[in-house]
N, C-alpha and C positions, 0 to 999 in steps of 0.2 A: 218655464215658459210663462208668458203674461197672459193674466183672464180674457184680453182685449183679442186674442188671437183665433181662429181656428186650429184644432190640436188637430187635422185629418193633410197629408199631403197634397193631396189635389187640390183644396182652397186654401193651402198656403202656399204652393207653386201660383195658382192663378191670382192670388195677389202680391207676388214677387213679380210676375210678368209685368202687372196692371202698374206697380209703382216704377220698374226700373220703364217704363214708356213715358211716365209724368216724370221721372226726373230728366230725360231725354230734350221732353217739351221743354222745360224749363233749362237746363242747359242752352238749347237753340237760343229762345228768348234772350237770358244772359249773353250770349255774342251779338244778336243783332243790340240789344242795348247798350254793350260796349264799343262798338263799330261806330252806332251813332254819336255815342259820347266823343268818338275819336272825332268822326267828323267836324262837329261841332267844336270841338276844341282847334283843330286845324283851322277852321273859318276864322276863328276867333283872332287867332294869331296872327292870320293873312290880313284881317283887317285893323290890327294895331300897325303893322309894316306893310302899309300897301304900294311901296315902292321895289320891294325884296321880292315879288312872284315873279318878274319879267326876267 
């Protein structure tokens, strides 16, 4: 086990919980950032062929 840790269970469960909730956040984050990328890349291409939406 690494110096950096708690060697007792309960503050190494309570910081299993604490990081798998920030990977969560960050997951979320990651889709809304991809969504928008989609968006914006959809615009993008709408407005090279702005004859092709109708």
């Amino acid at each position: 086990m690494t110096d950096l840790l708690p060697s007792d269970l309960p503050r190494l469960r309570t910081l299993r919980t604490w990081h798998a909730m920030w990977v969560e956040r960050i997951d979320e984050a990651i889709a809304v950032a991809e969504q928008l990328e989609r968006a914006a890349a959809g615009r993008g291409a709408a407005a090279a062929h702005p004859g092709l939406d109708r």
